[in-house]
C-alpha positions as CSV (number, residue, x, y, z in Angstrom):
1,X,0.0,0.0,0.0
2,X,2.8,2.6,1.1
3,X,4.7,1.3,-2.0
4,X,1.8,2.7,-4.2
5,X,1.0,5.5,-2.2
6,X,4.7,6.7,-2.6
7,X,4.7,5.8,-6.7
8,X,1.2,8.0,-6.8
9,X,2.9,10.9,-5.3
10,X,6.2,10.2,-7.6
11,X,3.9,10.8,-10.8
12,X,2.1,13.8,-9.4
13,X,4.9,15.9,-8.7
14,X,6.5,14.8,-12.0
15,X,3.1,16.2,-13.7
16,X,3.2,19.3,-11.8
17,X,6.7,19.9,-12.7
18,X,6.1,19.1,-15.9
19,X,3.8,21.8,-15.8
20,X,5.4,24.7,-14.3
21,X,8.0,24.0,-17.2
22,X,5.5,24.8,-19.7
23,X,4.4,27.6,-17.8
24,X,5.4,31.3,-19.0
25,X,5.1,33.8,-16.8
26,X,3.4,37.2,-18.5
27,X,4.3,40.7,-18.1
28,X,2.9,43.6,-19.7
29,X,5.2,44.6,-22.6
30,X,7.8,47.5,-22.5
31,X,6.3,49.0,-25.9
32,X,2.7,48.4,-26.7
33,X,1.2,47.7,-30.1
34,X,-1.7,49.5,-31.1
35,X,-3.7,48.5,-34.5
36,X,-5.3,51.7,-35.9
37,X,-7.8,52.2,-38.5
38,X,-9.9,54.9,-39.8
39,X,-11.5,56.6,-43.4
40,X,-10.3,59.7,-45.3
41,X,-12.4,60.6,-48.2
42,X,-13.0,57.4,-49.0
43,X,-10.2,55.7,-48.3
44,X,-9.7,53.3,-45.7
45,X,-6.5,53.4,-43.6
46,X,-4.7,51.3,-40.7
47,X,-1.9,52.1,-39.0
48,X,0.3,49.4,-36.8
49,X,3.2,50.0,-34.4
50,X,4.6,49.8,-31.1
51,X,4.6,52.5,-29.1
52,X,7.9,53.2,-26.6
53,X,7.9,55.8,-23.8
54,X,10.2,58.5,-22.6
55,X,10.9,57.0,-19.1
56,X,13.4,59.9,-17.9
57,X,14.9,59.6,-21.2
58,X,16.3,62.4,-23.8
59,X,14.4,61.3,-27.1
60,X,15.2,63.7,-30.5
61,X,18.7,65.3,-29.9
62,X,22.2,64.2,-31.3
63,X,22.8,62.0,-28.1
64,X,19.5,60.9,-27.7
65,X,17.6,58.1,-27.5
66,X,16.6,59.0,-31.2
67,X,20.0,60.7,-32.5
68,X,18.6,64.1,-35.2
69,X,19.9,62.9,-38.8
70,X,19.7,59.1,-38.3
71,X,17.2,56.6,-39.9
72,X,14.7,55.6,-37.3
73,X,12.0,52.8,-36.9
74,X,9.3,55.6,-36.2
75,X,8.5,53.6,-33.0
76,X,9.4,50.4,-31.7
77,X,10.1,46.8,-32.0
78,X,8.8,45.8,-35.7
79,X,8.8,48.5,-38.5
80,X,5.3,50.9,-38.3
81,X,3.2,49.7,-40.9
82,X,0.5,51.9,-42.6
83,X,-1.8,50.8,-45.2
84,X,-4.5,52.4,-48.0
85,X,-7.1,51.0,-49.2
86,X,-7.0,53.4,-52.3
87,X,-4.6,55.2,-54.0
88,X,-3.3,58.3,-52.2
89,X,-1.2,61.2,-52.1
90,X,1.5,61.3,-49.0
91,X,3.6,64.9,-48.3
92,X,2.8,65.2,-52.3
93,X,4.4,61.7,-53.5
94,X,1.7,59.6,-55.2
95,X,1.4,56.1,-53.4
96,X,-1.0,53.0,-54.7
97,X,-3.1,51.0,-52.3
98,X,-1.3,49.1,-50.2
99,X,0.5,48.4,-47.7
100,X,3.9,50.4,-46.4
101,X,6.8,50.4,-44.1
102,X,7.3,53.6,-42.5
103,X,10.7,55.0,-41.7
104,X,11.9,58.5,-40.7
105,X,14.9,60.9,-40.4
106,X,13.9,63.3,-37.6
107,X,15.9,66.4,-37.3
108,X,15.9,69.5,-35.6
109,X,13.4,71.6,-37.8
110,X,12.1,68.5,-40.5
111,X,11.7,65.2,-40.8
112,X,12.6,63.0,-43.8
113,X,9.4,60.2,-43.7
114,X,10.2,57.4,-45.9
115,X,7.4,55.0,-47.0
116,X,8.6,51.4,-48.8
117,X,6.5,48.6,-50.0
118,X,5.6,46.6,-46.8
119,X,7.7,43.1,-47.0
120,X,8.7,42.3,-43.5
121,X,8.5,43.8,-39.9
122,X,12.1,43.7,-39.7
123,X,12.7,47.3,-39.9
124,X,16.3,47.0,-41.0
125,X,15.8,45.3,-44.2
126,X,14.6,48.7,-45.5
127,X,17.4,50.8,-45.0
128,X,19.6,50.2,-48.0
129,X,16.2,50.2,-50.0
130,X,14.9,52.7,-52.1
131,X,11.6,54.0,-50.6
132,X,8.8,54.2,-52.9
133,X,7.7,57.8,-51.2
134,X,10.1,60.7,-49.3
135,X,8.1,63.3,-47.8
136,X,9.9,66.1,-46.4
137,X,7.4,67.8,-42.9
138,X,8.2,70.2,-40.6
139,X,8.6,69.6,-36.9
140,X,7.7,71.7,-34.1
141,X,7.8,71.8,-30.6
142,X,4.3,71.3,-28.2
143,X,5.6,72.7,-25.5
144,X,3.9,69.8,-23.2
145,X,5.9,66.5,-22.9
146,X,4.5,63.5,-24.5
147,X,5.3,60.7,-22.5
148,X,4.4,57.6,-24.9
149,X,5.0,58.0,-28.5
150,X,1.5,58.4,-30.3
151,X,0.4,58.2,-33.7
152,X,-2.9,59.3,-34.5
153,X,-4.9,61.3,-37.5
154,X,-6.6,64.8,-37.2
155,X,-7.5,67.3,-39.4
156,X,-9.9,65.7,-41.6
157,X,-11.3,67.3,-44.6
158,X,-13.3,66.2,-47.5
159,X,-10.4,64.3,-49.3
160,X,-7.6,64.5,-46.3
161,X,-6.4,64.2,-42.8
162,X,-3.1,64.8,-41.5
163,X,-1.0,61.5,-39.7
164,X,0.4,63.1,-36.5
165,X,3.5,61.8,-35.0
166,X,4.2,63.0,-31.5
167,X,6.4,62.0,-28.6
168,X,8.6,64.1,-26.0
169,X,7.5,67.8,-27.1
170,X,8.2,67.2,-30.9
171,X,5.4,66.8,-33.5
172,X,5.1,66.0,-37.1
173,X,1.4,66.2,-39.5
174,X,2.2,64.1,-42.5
175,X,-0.8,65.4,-45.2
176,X,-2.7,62.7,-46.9
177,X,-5.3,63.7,-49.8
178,X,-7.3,61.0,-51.5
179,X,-9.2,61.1,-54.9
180,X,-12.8,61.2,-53.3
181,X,-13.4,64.0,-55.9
182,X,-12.6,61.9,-58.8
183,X,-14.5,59.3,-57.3
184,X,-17.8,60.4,-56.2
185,X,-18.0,62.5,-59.9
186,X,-17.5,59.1,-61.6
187,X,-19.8,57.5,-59.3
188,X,-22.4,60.4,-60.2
189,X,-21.4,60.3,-64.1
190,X,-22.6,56.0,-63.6
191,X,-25.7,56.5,-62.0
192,X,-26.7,59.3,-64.0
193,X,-26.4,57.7,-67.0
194,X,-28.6,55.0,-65.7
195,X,-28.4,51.2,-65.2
196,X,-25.4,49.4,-67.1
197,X,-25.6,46.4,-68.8
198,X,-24.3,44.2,-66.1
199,X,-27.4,46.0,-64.2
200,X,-30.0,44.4,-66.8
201,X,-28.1,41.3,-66.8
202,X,-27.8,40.9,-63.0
203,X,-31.4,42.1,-62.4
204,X,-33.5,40.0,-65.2
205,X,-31.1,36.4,-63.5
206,X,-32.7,37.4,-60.0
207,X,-36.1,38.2,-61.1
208,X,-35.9,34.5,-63.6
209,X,-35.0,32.9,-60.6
210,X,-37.6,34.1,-58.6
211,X,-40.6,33.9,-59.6
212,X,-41.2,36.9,-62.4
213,X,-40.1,35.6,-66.1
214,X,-41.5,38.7,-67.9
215,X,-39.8,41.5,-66.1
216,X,-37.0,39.2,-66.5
217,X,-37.1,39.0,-70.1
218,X,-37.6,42.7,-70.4
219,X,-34.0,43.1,-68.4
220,X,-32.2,40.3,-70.1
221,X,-33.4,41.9,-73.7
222,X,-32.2,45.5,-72.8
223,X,-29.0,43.6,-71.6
224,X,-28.4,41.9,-74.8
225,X,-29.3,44.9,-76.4
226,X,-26.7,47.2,-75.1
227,X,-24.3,44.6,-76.0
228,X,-24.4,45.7,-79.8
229,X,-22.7,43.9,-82.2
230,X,-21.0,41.7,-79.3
231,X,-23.3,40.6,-77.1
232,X,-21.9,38.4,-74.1
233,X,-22.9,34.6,-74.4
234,X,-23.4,34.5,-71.1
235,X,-26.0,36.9,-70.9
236,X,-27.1,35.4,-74.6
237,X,-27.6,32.2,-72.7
238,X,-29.5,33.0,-69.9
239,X,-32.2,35.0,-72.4
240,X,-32.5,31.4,-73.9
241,X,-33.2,29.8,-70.6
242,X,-36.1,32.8,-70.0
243,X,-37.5,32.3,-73.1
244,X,-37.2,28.7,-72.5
245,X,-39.3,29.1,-69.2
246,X,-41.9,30.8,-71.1
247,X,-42.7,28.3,-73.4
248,X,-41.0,30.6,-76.3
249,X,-39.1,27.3,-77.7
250,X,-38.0,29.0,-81.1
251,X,-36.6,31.9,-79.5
252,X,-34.7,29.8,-77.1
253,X,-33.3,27.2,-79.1
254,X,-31.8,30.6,-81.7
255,X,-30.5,32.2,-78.5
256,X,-29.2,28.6,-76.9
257,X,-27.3,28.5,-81.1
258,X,-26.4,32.6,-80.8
259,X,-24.6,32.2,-77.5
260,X,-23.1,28.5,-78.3
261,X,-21.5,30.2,-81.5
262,X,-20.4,33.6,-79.1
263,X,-19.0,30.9,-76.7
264,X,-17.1,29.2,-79.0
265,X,-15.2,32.6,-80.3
266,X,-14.5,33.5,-76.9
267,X,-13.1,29.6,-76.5
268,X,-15.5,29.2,-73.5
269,X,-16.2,25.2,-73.6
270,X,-18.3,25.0,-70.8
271,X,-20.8,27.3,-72.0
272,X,-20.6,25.5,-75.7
273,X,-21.5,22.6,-74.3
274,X,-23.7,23.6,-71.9
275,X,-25.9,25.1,-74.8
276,X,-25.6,21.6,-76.9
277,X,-27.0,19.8,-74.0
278,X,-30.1,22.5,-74.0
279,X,-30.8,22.3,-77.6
280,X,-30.6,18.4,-77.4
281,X,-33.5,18.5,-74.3
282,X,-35.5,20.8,-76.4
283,X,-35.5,18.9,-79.4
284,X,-37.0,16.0,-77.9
């Protein structure tokens, strides 16, 4: 009896140790990330990166924590990352949507903020690389200390925002304007000019599939329509299948043959033989 008694407690202290191996003790980290996200104009924007405080430190000076005239991570840990969901323009450099590495050179009156294609946190591996943006700001002194770096946007108008940088009593506005003009005039221009063909089309397959045929045809036939001369076989087809529904079986089978040929241009096999198969059930 002892004998097992001793082997049970044997096997539970070699669990429990086993288990305060795989324990890891958790602190709070020295430089936390935040995750960012917000809309100018239209565009949608996130921002990513650590953020490192003073603690009794001297930040932006030639022997500071941040020496003036030296590349720097523009935070901490992994390399800020900032991304666009549209194209924008950044300190006046155009920049595609996408994602970005951002860099900076502070010094004692500007800052150089370099942007480069986003590959890899490992802020480093940009140094030697040509950014794909150089925006040149000006810097200026709060007068009240910042104790955390902070990145944050303000200053939104129609089309822009400004990306403020700001830690110890320096800040930095990096402008961003979007193309929400362009957009919202084309967006106008589309719906002005009233429903497009892939309108028709989409519009006449909902209505076939649900219940009402004739409002479908009257969609699929202004669909076709504005197709001119080339008409798309797949919106060809699915008039045949309408007409087909209605009990219009010459019509079908000539738009089943008109999309099969269309098909067969565009080297589209599926629909080619998916229109053989429906003139073969109709000719039974």
């Amino acid at each position: 009896m002892r004998k097992q008694i001793f082997t049970l407690a044997v096997a539970l202290f070699a669990l429990l140790f086993t288990v305060s191996l795989n324990a890891q003790v958790k602190t709070p980290p020295a430089s936390p990330t935040v995750k960012m996200e917000t809309t100018i104009g239209l565009t949608d924007v996130h921002v990513e990166y650590s953020r490192p405080g003073m603690k009794g430190r001297k930040i932006f000076a030639a022997d500071g924590l941040v020496p003036l005239g030296e590349v720097w991570r523009t935070g901490a840990n992994q390399a800020t990352k900032l991304t666009f969901g549209g194209d924008v323009m950044v300190g006046g450099a155009e920049l595609k949507a996408g994602s970005y590495a951002v860099l900076t050179k502070p010094g004692a009156t500007s800052w150089e903020v370099m942007l480069f294609p986003y590959e890899t946190g490992s802020w480093n591996s940009y140094v030697e690389k040509d950014p794909a943006a150089v925006a040149k700001v000006m810097s200026k002194k709060t007068g009240s200390e910042v104790e955390t770096f902070t990145i944050e946007v303000q200053n939104y108008t129609m089309d822009g925002a400004d990306i403020i940088m700001k830690w110890d009593e320096t800040m930095v506005a990096l402008p961003v304007k979007t193309n929400v003009k362009e957009t919202v005039m084309a967006n106008i221009d589309q719906i002005m000019a009233g429903p497009s063909m892939n309108d028709f089309y989409q519009s006449a397959s909902f209505l076939a599939e649900n219940g009402d045929k004739k409002k479908a045809l009257e969609y699929i036939n202004k669909a076709v329509e504005m197709g001119g001369d080339t008409p798309r076989y797949w919106m060809v087809r699915r008039q045949a299948l309408i007409h087909a529904d209605l009990g219009m079986k010459e019509t079908a089978m000539a738009a089943f043959k008109k999309s099969m040929e269309l098909a067969k241009k565009a080297g589209n096999m599926d629909y080619v033989r998916m229109n053989e198969k429906s003139l073969k059930a109709m000719m039974k």
